[in-house]
C-alpha positions as CSV (number, residue, x, y, z in Angstrom):
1,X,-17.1,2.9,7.0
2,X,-18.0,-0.5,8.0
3,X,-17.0,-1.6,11.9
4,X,-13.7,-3.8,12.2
5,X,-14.0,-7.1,12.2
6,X,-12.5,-9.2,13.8
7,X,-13.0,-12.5,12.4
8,X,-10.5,-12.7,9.1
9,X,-9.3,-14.9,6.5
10,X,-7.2,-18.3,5.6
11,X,-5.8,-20.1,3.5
12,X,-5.5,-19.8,-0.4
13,X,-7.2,-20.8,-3.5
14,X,-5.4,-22.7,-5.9
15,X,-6.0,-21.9,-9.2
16,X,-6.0,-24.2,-12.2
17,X,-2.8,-23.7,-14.3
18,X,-1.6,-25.6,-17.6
19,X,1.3,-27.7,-17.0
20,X,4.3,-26.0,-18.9
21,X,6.9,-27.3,-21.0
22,X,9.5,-28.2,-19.0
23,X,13.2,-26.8,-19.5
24,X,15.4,-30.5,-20.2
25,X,19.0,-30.0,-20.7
26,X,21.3,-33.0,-21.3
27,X,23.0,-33.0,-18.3
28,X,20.7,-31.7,-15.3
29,X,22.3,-31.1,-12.0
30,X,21.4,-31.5,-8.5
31,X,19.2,-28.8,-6.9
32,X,21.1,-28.2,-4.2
33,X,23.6,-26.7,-6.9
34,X,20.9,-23.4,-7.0
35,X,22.1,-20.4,-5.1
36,X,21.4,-17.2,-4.4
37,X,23.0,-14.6,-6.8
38,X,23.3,-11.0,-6.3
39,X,22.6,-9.1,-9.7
40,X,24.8,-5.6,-9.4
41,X,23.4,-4.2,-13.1
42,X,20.1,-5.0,-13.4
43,X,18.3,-1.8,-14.9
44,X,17.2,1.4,-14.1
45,X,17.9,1.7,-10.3
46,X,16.2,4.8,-8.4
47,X,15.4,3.2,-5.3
48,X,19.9,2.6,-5.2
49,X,18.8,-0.9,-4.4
50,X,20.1,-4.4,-4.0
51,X,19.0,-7.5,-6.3
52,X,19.8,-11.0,-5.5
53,X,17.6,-13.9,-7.6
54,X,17.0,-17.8,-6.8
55,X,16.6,-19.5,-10.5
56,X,16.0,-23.4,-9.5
57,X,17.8,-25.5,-11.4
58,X,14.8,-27.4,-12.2
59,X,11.9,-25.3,-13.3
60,X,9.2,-24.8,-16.1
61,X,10.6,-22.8,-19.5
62,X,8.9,-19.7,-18.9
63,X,8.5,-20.0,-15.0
64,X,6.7,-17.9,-12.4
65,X,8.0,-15.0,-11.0
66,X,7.9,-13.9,-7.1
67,X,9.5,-10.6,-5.9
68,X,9.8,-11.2,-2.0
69,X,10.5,-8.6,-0.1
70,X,12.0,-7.9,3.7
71,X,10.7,-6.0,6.6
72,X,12.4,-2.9,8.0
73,X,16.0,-3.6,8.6
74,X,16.2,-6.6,6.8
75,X,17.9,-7.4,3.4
76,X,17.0,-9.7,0.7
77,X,19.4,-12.6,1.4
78,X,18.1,-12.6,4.8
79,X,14.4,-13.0,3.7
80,X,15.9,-15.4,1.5
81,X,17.2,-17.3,4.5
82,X,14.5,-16.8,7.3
83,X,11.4,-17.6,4.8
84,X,9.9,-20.3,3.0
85,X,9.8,-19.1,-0.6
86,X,13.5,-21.0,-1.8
87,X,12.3,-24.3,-0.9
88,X,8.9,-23.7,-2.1
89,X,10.7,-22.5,-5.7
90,X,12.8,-26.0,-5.5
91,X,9.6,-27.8,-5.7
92,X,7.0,-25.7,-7.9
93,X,10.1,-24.3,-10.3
94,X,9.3,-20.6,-9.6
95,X,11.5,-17.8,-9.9
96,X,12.4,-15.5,-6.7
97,X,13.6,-12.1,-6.5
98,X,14.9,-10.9,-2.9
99,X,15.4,-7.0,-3.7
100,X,16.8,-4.9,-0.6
101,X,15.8,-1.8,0.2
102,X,18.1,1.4,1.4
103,X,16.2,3.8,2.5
104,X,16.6,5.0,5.6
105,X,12.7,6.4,7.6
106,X,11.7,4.7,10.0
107,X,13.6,1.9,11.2
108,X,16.2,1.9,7.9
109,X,16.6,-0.6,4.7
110,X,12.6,0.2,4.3
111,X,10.9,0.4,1.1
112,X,9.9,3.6,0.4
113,X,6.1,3.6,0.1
114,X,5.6,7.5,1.7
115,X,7.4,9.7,-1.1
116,X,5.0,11.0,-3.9
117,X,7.6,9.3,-6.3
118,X,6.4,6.2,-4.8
119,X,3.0,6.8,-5.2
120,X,3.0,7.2,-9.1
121,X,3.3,4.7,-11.8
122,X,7.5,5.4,-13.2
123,X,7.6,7.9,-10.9
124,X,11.1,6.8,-9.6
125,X,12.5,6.2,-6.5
126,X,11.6,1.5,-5.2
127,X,9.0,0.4,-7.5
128,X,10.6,1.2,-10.6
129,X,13.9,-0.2,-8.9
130,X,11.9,-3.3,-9.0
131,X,10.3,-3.6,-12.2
132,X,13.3,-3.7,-13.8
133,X,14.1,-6.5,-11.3
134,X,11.4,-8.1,-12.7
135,X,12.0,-7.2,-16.6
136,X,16.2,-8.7,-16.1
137,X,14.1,-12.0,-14.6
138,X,12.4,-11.9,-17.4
139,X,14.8,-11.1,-20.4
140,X,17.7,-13.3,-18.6
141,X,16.2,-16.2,-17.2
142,X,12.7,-16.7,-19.8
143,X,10.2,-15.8,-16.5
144,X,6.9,-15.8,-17.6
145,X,5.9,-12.1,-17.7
146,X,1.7,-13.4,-17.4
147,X,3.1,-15.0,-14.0
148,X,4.5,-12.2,-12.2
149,X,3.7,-12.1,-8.4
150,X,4.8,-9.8,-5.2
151,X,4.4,-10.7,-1.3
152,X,6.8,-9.2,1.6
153,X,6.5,-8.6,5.2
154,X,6.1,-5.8,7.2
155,X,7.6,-3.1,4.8
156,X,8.1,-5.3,2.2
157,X,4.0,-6.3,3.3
158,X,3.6,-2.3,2.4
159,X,5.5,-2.5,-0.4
160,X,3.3,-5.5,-2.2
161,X,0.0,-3.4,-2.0
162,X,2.3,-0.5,-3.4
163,X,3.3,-2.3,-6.6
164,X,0.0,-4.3,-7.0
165,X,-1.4,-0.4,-7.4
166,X,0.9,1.0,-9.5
167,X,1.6,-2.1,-11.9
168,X,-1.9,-3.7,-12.1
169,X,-0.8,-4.9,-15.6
170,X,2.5,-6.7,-14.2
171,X,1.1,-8.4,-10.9
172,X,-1.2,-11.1,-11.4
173,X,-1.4,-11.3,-7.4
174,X,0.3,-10.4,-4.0
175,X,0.2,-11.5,-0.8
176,X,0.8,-8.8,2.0
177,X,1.8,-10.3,5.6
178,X,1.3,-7.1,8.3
179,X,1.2,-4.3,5.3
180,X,-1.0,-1.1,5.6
181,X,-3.0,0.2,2.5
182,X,-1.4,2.0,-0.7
183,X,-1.0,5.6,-0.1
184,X,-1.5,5.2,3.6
185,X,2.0,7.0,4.9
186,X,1.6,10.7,4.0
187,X,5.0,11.7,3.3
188,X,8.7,10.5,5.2
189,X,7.8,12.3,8.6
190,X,4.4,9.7,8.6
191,X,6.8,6.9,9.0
192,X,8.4,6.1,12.1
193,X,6.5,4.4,14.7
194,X,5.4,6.8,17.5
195,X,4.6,9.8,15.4
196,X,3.4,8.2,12.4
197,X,-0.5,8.7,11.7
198,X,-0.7,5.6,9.8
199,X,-0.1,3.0,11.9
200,X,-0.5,5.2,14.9
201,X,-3.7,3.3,16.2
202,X,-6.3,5.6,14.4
203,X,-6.6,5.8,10.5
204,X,-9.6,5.6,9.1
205,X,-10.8,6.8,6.1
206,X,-13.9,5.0,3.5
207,X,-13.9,2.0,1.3
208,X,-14.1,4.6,-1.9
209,X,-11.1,7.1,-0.2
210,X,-9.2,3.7,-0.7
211,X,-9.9,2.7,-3.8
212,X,-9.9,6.2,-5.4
213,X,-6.4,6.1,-4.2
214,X,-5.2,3.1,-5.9
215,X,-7.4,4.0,-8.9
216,X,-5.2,7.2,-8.8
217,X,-2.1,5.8,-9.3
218,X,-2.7,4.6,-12.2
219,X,-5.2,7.2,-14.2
220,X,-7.0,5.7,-16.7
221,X,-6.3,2.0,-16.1
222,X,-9.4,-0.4,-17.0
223,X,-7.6,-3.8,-17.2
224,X,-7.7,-6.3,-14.9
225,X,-6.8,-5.9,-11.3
226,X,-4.5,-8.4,-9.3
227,X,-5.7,-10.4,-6.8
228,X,-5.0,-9.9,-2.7
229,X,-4.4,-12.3,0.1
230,X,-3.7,-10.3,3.2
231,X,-2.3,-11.6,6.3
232,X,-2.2,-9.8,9.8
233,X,-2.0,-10.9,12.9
234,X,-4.5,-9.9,15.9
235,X,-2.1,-9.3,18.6
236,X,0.2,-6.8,16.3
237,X,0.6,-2.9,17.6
238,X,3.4,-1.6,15.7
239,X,1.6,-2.0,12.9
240,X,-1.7,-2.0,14.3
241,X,-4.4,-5.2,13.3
242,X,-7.1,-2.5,12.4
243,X,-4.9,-1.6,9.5
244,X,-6.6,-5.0,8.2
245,X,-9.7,-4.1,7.6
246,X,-8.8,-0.9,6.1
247,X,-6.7,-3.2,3.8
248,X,-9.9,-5.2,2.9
249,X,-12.0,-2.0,2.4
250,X,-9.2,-1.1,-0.1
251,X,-9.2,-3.8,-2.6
252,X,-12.9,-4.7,-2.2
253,X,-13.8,-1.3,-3.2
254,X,-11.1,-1.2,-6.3
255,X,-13.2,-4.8,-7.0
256,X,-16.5,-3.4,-6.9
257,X,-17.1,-5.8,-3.8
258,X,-19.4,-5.7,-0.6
259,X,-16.8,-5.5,2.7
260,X,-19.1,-8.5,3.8
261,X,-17.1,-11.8,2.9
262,X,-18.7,-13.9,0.9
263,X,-17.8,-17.1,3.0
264,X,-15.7,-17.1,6.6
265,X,-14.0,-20.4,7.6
266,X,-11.1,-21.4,9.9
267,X,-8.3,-23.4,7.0
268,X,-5.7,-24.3,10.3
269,X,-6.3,-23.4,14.2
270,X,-5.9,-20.1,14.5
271,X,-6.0,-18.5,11.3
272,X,-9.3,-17.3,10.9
273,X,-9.8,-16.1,7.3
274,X,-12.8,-14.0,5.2
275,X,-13.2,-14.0,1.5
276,X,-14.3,-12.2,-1.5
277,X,-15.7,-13.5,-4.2
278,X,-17.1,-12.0,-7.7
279,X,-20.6,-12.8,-9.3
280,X,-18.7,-15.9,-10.6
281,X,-17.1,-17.3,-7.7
282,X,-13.5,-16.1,-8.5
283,X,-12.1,-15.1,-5.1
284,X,-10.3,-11.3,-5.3
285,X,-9.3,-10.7,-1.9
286,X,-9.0,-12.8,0.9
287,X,-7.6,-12.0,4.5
288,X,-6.3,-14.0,7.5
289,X,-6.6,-13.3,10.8
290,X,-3.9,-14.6,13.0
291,X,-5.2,-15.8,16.7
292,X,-2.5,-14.1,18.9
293,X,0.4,-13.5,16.7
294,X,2.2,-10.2,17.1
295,X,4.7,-8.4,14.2
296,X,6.1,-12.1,13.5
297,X,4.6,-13.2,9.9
298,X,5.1,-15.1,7.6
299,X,5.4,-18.1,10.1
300,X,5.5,-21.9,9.1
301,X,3.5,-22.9,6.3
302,X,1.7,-19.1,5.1
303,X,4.5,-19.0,2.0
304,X,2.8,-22.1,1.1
305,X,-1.0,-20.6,1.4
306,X,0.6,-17.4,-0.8
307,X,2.4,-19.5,-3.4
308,X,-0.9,-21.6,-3.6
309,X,-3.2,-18.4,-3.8
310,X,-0.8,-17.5,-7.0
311,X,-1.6,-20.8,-8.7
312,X,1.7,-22.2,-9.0
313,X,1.9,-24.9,-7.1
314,X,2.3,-26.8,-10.2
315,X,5.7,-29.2,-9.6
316,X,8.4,-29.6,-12.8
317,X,9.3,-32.7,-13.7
318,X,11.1,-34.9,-11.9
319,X,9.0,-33.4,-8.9
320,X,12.1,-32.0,-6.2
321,X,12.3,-33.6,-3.2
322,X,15.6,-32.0,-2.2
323,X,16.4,-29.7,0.8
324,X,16.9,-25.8,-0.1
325,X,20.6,-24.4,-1.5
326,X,22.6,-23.5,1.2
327,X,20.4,-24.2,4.4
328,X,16.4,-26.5,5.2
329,X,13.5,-24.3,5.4
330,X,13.2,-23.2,9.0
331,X,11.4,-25.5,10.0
332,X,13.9,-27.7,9.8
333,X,17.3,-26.0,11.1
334,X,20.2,-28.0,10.8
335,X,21.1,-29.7,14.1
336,X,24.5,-27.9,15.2
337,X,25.0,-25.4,17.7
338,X,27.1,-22.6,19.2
339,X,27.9,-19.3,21.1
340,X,25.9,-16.4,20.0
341,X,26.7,-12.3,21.0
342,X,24.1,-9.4,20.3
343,X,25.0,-5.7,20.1
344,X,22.4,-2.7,20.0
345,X,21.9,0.0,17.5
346,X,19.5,3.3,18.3
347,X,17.1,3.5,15.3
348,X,14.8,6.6,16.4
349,X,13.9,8.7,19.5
350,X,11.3,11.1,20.4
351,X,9.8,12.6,23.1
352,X,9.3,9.8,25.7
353,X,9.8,7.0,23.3
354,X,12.9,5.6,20.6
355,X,13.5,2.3,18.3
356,X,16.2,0.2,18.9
357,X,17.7,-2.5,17.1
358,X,19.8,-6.5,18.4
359,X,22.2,-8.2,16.0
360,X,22.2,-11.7,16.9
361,X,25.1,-12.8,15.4
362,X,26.3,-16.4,15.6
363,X,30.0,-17.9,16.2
364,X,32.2,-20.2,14.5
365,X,29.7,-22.8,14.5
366,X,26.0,-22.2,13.3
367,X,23.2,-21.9,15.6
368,X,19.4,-23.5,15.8
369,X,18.3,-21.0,18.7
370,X,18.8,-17.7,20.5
371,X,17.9,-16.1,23.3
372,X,18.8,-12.4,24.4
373,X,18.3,-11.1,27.9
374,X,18.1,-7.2,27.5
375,X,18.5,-4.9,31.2
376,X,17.6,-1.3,30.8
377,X,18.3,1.5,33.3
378,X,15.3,2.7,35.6
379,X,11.8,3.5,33.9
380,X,12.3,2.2,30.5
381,X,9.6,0.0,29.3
382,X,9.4,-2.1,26.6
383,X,6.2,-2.2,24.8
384,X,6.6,-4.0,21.0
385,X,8.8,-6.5,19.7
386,X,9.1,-7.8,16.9
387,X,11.3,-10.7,14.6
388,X,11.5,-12.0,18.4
389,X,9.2,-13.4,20.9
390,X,9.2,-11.2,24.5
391,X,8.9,-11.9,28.4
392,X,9.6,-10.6,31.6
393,X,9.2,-7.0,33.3
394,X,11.4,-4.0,33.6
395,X,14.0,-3.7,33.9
396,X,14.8,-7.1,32.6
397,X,13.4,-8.9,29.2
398,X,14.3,-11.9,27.7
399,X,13.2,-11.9,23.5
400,X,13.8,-15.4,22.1
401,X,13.7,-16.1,18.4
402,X,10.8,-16.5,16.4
403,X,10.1,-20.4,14.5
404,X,11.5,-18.9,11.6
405,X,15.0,-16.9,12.5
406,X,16.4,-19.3,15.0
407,X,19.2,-20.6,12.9
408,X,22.1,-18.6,12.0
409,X,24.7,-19.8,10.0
410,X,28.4,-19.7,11.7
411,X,29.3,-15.8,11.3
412,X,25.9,-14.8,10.1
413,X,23.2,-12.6,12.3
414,X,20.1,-11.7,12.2
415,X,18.0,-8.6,13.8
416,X,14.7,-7.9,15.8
417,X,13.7,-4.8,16.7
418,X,11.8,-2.7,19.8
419,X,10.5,-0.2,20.7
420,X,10.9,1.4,24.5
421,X,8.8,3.8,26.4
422,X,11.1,6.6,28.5
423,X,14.2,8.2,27.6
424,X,17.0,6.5,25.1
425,X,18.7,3.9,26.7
426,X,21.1,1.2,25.9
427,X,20.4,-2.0,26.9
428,X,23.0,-4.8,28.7
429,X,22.7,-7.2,26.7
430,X,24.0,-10.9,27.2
431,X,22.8,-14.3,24.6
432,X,22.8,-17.9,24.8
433,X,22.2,-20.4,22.2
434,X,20.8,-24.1,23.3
């Protein structure tokens, strides 16, 4: 195996694509009129998941699909409303899928990418749940089953490099922010943070242990692979920035590629990113390195790099200019505020160590901003956080939100999660909103 590097990757390539034939009713209305619609019968279900679906109003006939999936303890409308992905569907007329995950290792609603179910092509249990997401896309809304695309964070991150595996022949491309490698949990018990031997800090296997495992899951396959953008960010430790490289030794091998990028450049400050490219130039897998950045991607502006890798950055006609359904990409929070309360939830414990969990949830108004201010009794520590930003010392932190989960909408939430060193404890908790 090749040392880590740690130089990585940037932005996207955008590929060429035909302009399609628009969709042209009589009567089109506004896009704000778009929402996002839970879908309660949708197929074969294993996985006992959740389905919600964005369908702009204005979009190509057979239009680009994206599954988008959640971290750990997340749910689809909440990806929905903390990423980028709506507003970038309003103006390249792409279809989203937001499933939501049940299952309960680790730090619960997490896709399951550790059960041997998982790790086979129909073998049951999430991926199957959301392939026939992606067939009811298809059959009810005309999405373009050559233009079928996966990206997620964290577990949903995991859960991209899972499908891309199994489904080679569905997934033209994916784009994993903080994933590990397909097949890299070894069963449930590999899961949770602190006794997991994944993401514990130390796995390591070679380039062709990678790629026989994806080659594995689907025995026999000789088609054409999808392509990977992979995003990670230097400063993470819950799931650990080394698991990077192993990601890249994954798909370069299942390409037939040398780990050594074909070109290195820097696309924005900070986000260092390596590619690699095939005898012809294509580019199969590129990876960004994130200066700094902890368990907090996607941030501003990498659904637009993803979406752009894809190739559909293609606008319908008349080219959108209007804000996203129900709230403005979080960049742009809408400019009310109000009083904000946080409770705490025990995920997991072991032995000198658990996982807890904050619900920021908003008042009667909505909020742009939140800060927590978490005391713990005597010799807890605090070493990770993440879906939050962290300062301060024991026994007192303050966790403010990230540039993507700051606005809450009056009587919605939203989570970030920890994890503490020294017996269980709960936390006082207090919050303030600007």
């Amino acid at each position: 195996m090749k040392p880590h590097q740690k130089a990585l990757v940037g932005v996207a390539a955008v590929l060429a694509v035909t302009v399609p034939t628009l969709v042209a009713p009589s009567l089109t209305p506004p896009a704000s009129a778009a929402t996002l619609t839970e879908v309660t019968s949708f197929g074969a279900n294993p996985g006992g998941m959740r389905m919600h679906i964005y369908v702009p109003d204005v979009r190509p006939a057979n239009a680009a699909i994206v599954v988008a999936m959640h971290g750990c303890g997340g749910s689809g409308p909440g990806f929905y409303a903390s990423s980028e992905f709506a507003a970038l569907s309003n103006q390249y007329g792409f279809i989203v899928i937001y499933p939501t995950a049940t299952q309960q290792a680790g730090f619960g609603n997490c896709f399951d990418t550790w059960s041997d179910a998982s790790k086979r092509r129909g073998g049951g249990s999430d991926p199957v749940s959301i392939m026939s997401m992606v067939s009811y896309a298809e059959q009810q809304y005309g999405g373009d089953p050559n233009r079928v695309f996966a990206t997620g964070s964290s577990s949903g991150g995991m859960m991209t490099n899972q499908m891309l595996a199994l489904y080679p022949d569905v997934f033209k491309a994916g784009a994993a922010f903080m994933g590990v490698p397909f097949n890299c949990f070894a069963n449930a018990a590999d899961y949770p943070p602190g006794t997991s031997q994944c993401t514990g800090g130390s796995m390591d296997r070679t380039p062709q242990q990678w790629g026989d495992a994806v080659r594995q899951a689907f025995p026999g396959y000789t088609g054409a692979r999808p392509r990977v953008q992979l995003w990670h960010g230097t400063s993470d430790t819950l799931v650990p920035y080394q698991l990077l490289q192993e990601e890249i030794e994954q798909w370069t091998n299942v390409f037939g590629l040398s780990q050594t990028p074909t070109s290195t450049d820097t696309p924005q400050a900070g986000w260092n990113r390596r590619r690699y490219a095939n005898a012809s130039g294509t580019i199969l897998t590129e990876a960004y390195s994130i200066q700094g950045a902890g368990h907090s991607l996607p941030s501003t502006g990498m659904a637009a790099a993803a979406i752009a890798f894809f190739g559909i950055t293609t606008s319908p006609s008349p080219s959108p200019s209007s804000p996203s359904p129900s709230s403005p990409p979080p960049s742009s929070p809408p400019p009310t505020t109000g009083a904000c309360t946080a409770s705490y939830s025990q995920i997991n414990m072991w032995p000198g160590g658990f996982q807890g969990e904050v619900t920021v949830r908003a008042g009667t108004s909505a909020i742009t901003g939140w800060t927590v201010r978490m005391t713990f009794p005597s010799g807890v520590t605090v070493s990770q956080v993440w879906n939050g930003t962290v300062s301060g010392s024991p026994p007192t932190y303050t966790v403010k939100n990230t540039t993507w989960n700051g606005a809450v909408a009056a009587n919605g939430s939203t989570t970030y999660g920890f994890l503490g060193n020294g017996s269980a404890a709960v936390p006082t908790l207090s919050c303030t909103s600007p």
